[in-house]
PDB file of N, CA, C and O in Angstrom, chain B, residues numbered from 101:
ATOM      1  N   UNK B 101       4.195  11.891 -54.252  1.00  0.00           N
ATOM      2  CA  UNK B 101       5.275  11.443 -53.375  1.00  0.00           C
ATOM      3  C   UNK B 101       4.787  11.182 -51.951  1.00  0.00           C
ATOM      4  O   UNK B 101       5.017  10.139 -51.338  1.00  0.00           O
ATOM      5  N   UNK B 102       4.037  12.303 -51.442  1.00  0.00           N
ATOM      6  CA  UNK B 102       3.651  11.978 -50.124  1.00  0.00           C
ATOM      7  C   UNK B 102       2.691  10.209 -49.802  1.00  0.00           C
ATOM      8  O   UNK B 102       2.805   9.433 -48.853  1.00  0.00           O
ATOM      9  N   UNK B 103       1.728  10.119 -51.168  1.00  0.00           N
ATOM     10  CA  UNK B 103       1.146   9.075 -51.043  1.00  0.00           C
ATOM     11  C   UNK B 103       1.431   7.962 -50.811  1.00  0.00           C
ATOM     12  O   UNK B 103       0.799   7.115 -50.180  1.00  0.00           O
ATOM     13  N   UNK B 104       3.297   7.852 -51.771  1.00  0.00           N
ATOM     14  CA  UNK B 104       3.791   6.723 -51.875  1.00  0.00           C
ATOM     15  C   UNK B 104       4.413   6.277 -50.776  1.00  0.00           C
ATOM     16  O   UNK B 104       4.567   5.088 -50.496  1.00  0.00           O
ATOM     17  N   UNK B 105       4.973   7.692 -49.802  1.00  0.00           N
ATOM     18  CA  UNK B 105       5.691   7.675 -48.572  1.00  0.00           C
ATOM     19  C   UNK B 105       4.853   6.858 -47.447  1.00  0.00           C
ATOM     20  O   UNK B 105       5.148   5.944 -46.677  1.00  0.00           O
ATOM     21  N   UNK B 106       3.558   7.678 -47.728  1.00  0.00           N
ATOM     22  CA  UNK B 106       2.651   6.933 -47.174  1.00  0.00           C
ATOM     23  C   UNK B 106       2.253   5.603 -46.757  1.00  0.00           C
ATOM     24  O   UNK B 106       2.036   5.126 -45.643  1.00  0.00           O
ATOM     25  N   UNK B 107       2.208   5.106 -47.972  1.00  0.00           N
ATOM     26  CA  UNK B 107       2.043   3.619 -48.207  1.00  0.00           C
ATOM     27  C   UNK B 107       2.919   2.924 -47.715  1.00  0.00           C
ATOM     28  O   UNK B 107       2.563   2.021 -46.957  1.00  0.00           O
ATOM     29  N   UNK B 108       4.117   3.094 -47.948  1.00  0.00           N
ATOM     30  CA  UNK B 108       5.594   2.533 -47.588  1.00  0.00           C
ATOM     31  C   UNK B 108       5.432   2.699 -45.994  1.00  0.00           C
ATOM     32  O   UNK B 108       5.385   1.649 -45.353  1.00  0.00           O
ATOM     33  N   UNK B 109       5.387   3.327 -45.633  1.00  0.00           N
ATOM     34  CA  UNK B 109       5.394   3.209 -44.223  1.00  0.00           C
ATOM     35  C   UNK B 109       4.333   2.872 -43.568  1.00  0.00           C
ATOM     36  O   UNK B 109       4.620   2.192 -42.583  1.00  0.00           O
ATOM     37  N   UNK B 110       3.210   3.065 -43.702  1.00  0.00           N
ATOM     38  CA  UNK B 110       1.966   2.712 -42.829  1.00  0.00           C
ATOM     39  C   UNK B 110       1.920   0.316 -43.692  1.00  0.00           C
ATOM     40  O   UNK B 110       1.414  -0.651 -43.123  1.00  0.00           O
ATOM     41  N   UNK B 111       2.642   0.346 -45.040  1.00  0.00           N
ATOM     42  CA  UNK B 111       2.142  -0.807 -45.465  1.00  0.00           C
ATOM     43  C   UNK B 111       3.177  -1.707 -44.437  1.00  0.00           C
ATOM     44  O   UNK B 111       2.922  -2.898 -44.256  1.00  0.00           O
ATOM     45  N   UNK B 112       4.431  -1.032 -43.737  1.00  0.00           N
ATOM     46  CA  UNK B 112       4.878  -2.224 -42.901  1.00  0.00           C
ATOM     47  C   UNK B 112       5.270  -1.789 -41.681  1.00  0.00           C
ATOM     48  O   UNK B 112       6.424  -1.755 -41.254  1.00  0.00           O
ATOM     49  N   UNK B 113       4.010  -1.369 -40.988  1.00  0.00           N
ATOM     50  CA  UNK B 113       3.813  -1.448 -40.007  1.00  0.00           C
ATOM     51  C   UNK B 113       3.470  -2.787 -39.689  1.00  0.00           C
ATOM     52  O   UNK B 113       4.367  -3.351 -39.060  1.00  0.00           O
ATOM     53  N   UNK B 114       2.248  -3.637 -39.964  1.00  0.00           N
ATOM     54  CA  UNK B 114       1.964  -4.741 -39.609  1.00  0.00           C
ATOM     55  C   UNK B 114       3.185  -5.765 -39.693  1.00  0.00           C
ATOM     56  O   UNK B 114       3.282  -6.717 -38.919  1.00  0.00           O
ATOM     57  N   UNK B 115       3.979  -5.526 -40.557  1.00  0.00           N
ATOM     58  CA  UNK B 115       5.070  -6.498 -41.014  1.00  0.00           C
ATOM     59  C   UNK B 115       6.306  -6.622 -39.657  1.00  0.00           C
ATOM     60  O   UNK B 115       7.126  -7.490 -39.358  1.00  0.00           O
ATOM     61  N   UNK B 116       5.836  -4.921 -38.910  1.00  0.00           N
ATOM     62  CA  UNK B 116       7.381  -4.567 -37.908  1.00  0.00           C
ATOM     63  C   UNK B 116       6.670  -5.537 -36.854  1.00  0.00           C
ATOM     64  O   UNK B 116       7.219  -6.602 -36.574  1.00  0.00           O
ATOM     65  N   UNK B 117       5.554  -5.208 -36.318  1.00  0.00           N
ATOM     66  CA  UNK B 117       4.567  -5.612 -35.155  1.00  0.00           C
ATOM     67  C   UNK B 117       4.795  -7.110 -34.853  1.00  0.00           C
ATOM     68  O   UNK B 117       4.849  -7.643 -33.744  1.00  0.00           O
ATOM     69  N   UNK B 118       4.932  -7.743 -36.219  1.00  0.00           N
ATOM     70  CA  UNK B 118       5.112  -9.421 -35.894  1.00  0.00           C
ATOM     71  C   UNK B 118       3.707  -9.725 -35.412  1.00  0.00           C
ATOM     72  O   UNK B 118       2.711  -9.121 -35.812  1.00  0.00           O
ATOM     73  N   UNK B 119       3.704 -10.852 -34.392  1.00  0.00           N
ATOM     74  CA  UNK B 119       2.704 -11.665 -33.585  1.00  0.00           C
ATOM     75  C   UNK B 119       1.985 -10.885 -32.882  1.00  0.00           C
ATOM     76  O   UNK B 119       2.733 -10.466 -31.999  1.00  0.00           O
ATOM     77  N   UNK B 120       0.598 -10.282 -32.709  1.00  0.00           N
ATOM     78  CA  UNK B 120       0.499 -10.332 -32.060  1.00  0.00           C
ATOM     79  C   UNK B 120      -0.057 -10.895 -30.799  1.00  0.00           C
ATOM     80  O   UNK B 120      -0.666 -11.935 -31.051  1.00  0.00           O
ATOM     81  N   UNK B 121      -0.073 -10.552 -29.379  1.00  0.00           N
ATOM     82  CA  UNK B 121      -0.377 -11.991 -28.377  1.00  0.00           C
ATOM     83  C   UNK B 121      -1.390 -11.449 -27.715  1.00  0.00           C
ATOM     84  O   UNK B 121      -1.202 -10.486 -26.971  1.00  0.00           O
ATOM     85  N   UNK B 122      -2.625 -12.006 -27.903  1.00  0.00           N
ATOM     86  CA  UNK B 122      -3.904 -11.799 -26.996  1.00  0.00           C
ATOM     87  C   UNK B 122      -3.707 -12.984 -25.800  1.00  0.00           C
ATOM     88  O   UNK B 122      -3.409 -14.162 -25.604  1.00  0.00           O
ATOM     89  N   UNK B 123      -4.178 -11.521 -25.067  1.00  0.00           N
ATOM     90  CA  UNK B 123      -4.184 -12.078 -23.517  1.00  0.00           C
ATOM     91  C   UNK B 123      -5.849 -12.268 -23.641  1.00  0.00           C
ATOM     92  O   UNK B 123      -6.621 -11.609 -24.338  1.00  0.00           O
ATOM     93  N   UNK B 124      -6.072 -13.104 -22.964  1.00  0.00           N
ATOM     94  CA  UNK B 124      -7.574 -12.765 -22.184  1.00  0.00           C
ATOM     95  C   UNK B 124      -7.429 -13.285 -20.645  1.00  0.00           C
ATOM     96  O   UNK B 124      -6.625 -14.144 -20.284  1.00  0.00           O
ATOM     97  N   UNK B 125      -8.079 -12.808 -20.059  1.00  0.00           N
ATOM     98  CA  UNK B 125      -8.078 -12.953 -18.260  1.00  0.00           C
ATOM     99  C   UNK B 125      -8.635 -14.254 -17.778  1.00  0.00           C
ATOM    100  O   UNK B 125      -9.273 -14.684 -18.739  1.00  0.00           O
ATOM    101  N   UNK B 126      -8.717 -15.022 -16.888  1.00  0.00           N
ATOM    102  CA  UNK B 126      -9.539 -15.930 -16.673  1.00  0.00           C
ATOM    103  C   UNK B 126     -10.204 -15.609 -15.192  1.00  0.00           C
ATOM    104  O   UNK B 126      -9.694 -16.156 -14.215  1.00  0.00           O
ATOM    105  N   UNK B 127     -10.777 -15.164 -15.103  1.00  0.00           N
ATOM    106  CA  UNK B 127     -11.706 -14.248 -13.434  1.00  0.00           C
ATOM    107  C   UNK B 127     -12.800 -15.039 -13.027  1.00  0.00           C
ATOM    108  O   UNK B 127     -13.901 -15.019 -13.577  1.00  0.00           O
ATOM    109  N   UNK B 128     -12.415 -15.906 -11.826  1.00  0.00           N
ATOM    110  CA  UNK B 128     -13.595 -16.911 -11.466  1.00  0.00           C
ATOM    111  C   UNK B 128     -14.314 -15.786 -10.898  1.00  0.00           C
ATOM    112  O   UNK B 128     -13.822 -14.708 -11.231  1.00  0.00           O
ATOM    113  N   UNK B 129     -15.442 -15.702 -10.059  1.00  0.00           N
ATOM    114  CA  UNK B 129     -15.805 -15.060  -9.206  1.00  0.00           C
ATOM    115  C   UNK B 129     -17.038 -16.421  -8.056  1.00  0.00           C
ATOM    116  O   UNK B 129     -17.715 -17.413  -8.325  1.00  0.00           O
ATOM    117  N   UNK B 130     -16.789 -15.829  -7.121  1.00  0.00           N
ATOM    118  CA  UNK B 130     -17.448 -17.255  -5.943  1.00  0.00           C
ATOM    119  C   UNK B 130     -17.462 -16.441  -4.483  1.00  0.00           C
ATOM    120  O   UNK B 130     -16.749 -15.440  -4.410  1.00  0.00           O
ATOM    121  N   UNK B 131     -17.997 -16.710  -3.691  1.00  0.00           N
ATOM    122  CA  UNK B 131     -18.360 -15.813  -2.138  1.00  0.00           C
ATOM    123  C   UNK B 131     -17.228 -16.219  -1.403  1.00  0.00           C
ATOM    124  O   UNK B 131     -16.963 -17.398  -1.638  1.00  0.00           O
ATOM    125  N   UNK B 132     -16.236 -15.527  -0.366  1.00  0.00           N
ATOM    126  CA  UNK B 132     -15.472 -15.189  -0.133  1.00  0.00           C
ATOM    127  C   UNK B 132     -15.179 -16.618   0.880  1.00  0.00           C
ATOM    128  O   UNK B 132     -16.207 -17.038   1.412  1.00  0.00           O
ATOM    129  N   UNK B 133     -14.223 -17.200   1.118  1.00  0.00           N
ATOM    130  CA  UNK B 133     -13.966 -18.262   2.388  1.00  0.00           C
ATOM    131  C   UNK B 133     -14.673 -18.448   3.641  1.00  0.00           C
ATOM    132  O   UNK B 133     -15.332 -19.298   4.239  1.00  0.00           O
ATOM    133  N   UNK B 134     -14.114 -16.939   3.798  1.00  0.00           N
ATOM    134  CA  UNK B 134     -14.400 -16.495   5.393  1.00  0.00           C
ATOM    135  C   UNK B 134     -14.988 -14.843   5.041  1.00  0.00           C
ATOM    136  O   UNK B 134     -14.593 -14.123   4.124  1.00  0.00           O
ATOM    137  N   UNK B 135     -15.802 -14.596   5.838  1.00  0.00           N
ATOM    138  CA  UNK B 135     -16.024 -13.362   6.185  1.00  0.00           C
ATOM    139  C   UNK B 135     -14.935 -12.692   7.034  1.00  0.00           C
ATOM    140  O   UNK B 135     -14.221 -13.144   7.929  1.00  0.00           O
ATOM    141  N   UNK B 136     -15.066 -10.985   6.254  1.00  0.00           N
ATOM    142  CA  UNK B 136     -13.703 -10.141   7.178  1.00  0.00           C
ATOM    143  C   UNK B 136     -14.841  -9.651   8.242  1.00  0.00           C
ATOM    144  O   UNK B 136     -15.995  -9.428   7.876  1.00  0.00           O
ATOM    145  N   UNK B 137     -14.420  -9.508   9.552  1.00  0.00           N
ATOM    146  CA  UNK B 137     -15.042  -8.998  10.350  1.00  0.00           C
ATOM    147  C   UNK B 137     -14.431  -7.571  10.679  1.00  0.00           C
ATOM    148  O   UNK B 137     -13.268  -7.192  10.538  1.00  0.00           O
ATOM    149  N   UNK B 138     -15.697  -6.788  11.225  1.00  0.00           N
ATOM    150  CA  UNK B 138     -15.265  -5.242  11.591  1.00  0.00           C
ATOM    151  C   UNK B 138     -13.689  -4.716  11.777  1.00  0.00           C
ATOM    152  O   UNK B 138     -12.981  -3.878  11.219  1.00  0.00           O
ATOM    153  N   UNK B 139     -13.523  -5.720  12.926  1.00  0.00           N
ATOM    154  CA  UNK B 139     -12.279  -5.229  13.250  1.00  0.00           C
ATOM    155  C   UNK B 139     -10.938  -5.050  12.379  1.00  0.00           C
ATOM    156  O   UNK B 139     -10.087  -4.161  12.368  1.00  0.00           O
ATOM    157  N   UNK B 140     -11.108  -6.439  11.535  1.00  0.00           N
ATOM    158  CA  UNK B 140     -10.496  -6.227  10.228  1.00  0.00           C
ATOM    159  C   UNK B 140     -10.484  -4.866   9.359  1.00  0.00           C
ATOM    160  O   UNK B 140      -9.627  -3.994   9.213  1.00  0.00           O
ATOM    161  N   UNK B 141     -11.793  -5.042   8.839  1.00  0.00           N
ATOM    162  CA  UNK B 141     -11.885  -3.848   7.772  1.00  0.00           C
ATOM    163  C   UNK B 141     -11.472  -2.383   8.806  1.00  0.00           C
ATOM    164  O   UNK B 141     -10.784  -1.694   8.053  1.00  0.00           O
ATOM    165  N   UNK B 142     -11.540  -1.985   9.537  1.00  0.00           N
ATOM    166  CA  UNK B 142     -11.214  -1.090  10.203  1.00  0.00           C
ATOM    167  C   UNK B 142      -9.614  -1.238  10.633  1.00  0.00           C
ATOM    168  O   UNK B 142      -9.031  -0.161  10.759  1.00  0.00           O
ATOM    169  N   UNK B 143      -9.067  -2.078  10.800  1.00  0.00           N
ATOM    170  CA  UNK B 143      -7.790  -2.151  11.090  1.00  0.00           C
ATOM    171  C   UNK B 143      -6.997  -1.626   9.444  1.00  0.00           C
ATOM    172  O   UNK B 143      -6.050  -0.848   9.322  1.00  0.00           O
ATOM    173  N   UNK B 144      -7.714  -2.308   8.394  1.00  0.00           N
ATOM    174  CA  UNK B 144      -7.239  -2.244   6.675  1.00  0.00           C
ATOM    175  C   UNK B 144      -7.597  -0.906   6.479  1.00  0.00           C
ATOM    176  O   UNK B 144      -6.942  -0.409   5.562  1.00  0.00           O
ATOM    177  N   UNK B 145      -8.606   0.068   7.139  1.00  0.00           N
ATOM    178  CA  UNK B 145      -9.164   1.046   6.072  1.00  0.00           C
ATOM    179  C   UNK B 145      -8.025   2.030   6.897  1.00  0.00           C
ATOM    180  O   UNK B 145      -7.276   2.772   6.262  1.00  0.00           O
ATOM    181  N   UNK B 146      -7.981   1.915   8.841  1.00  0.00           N
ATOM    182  CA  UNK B 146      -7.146   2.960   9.185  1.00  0.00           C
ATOM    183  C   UNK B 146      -5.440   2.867   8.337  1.00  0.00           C
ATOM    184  O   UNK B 146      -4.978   3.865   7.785  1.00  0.00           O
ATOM    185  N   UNK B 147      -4.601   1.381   8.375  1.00  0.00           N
ATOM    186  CA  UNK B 147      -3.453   1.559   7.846  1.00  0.00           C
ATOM    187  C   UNK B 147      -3.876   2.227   6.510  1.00  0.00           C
ATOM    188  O   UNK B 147      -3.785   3.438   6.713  1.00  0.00           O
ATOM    189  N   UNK B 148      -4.447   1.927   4.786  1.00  0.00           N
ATOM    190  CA  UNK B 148      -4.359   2.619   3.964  1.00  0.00           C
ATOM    191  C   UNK B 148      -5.025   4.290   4.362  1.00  0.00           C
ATOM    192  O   UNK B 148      -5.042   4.926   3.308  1.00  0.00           O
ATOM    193  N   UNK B 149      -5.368   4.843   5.119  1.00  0.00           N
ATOM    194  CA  UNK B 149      -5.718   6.268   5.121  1.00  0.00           C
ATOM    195  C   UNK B 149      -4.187   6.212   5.749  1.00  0.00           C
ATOM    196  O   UNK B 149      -3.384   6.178   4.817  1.00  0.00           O
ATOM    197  N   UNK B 150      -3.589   6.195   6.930  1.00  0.00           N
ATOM    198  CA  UNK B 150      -2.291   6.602   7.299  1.00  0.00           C
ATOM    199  C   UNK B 150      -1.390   6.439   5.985  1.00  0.00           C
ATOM    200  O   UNK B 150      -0.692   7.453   5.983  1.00  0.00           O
ATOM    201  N   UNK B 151      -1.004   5.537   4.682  1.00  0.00           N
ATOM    202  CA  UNK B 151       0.172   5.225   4.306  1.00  0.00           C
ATOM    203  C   UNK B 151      -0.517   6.428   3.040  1.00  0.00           C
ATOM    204  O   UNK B 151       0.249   6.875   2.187  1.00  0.00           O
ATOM    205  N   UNK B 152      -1.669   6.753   3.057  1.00  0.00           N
ATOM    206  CA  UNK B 152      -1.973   7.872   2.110  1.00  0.00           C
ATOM    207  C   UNK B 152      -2.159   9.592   2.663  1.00  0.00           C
ATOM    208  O   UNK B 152      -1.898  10.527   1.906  1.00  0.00           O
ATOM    209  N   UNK B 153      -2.553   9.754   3.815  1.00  0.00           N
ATOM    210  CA  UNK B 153      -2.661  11.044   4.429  1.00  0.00           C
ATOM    211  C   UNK B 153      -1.330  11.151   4.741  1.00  0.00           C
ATOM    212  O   UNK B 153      -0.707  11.972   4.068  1.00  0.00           O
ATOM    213  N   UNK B 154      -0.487  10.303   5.909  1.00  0.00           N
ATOM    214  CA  UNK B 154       0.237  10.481   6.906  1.00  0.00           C
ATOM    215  C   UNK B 154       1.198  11.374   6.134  1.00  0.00           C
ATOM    216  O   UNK B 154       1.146  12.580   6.375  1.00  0.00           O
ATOM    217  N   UNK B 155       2.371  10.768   4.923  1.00  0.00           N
ATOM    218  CA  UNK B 155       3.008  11.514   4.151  1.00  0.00           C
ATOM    219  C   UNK B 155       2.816  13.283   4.059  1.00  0.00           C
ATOM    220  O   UNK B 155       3.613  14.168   4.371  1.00  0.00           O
ATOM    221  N   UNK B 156       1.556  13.358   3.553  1.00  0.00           N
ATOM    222  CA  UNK B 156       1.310  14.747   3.215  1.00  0.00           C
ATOM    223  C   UNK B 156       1.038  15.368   4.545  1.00  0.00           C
ATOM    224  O   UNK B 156       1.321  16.560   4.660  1.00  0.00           O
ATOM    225  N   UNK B 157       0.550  14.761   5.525  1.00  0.00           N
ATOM    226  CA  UNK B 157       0.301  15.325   6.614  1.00  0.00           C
ATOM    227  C   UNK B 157       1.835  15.569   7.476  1.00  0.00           C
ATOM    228  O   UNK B 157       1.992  16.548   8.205  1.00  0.00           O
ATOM    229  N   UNK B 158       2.631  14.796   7.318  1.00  0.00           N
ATOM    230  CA  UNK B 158       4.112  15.152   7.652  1.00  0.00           C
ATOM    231  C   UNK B 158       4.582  16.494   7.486  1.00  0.00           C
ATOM    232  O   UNK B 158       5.076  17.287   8.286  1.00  0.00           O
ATOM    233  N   UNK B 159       4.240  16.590   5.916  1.00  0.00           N
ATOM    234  CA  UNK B 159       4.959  18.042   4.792  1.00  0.00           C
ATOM    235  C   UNK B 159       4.262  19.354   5.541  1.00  0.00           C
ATOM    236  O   UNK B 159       4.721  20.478   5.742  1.00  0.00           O
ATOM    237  N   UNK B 160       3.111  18.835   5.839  1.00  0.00           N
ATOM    238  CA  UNK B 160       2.079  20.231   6.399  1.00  0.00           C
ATOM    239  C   UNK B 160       2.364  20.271   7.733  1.00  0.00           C
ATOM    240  O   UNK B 160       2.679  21.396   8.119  1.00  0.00           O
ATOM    241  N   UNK B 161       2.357  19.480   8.503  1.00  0.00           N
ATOM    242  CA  UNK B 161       3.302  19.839   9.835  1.00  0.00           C
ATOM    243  C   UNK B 161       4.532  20.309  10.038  1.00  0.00           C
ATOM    244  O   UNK B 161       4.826  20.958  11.042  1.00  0.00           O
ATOM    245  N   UNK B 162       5.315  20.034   9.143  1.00  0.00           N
ATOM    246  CA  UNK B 162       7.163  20.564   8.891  1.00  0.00           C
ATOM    247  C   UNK B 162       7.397  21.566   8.006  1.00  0.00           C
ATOM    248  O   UNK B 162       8.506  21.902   7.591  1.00  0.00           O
ATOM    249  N   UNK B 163       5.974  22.211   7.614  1.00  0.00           N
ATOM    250  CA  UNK B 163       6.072  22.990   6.346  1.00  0.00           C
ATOM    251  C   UNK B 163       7.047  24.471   7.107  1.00  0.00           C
ATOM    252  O   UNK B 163       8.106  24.680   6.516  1.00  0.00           O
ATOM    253  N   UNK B 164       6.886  24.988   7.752  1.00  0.00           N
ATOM    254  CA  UNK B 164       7.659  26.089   8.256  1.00  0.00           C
ATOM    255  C   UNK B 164       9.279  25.595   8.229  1.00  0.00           C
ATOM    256  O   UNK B 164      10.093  26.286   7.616  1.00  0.00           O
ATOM    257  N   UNK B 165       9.701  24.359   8.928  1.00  0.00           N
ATOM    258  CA  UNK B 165      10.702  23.932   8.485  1.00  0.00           C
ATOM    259  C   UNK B 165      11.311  23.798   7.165  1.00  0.00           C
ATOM    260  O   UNK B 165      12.443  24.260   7.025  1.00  0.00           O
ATOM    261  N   UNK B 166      10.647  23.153   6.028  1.00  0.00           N
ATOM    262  CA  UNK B 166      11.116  23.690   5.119  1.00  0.00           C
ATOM    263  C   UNK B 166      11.561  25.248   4.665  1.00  0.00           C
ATOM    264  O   UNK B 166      12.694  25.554   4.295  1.00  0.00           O
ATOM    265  N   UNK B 167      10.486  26.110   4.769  1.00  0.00           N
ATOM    266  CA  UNK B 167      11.013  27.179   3.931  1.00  0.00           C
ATOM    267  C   UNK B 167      12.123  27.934   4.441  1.00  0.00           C
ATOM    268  O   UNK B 167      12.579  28.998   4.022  1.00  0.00           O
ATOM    269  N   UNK B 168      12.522  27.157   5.500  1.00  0.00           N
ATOM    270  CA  UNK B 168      13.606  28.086   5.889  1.00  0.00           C
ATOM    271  C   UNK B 168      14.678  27.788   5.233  1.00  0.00           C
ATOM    272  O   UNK B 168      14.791  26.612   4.885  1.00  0.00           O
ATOM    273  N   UNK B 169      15.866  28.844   4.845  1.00  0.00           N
ATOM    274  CA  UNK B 169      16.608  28.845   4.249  1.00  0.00           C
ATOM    275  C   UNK B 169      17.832  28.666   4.919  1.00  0.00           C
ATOM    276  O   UNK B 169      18.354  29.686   5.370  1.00  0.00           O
ATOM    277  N   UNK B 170      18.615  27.183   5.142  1.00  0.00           N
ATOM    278  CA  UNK B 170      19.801  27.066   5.375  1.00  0.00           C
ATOM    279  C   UNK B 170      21.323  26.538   4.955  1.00  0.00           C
ATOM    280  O   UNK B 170      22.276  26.740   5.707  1.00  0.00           O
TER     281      UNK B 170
END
C-alpha cells in the first residue's frame, strides 16, 4: 500500500508543476562610462554605514529609555 501511495503521488507531481519556465540572465559586462571619483565613493560608503549603524545606534543610545516602565 505504501508503495502504491507512493507512486500515485510522487507520479503527478510533474503533471501538477505544468511548464516549467527557464529563466536565464543576459549579463553584458564592459568598463564603466565614467569613473566614480573619491568623493563619490565616500559620500556612498558614509550614507550606507549611517542607514545600517545609525538605527541600532539610536536603540543603544535610548536604551535606558526603553526599559523604563511606563
Amino acid at each position: 500500500m505504501p508503495g502504491l501511495l507512493r507512486t500515485i503521488i510522487f507520479g503527478a507531481v510533474p503533471v501538477l508543476r505544468g511548464h516549467t519556465v527557464c529563466q536565464r540572465a543576459n549579463v553584458y559586462t564592459r568598463p564603466a562610462k565614467e569613473k566614480i571619483g573619491t568623493v563619490e565613493t565616500l559620500i556612498g560608503l558614509g550614507l550606507f554605514s549611517m542607514a545600517i549603524l545609525g538605527p541600532s545606534g539610536w536603540i543603544l543610545a535610548h536604551l535606558e529609555d526603553y526599559k523604563k516602565k511606563e
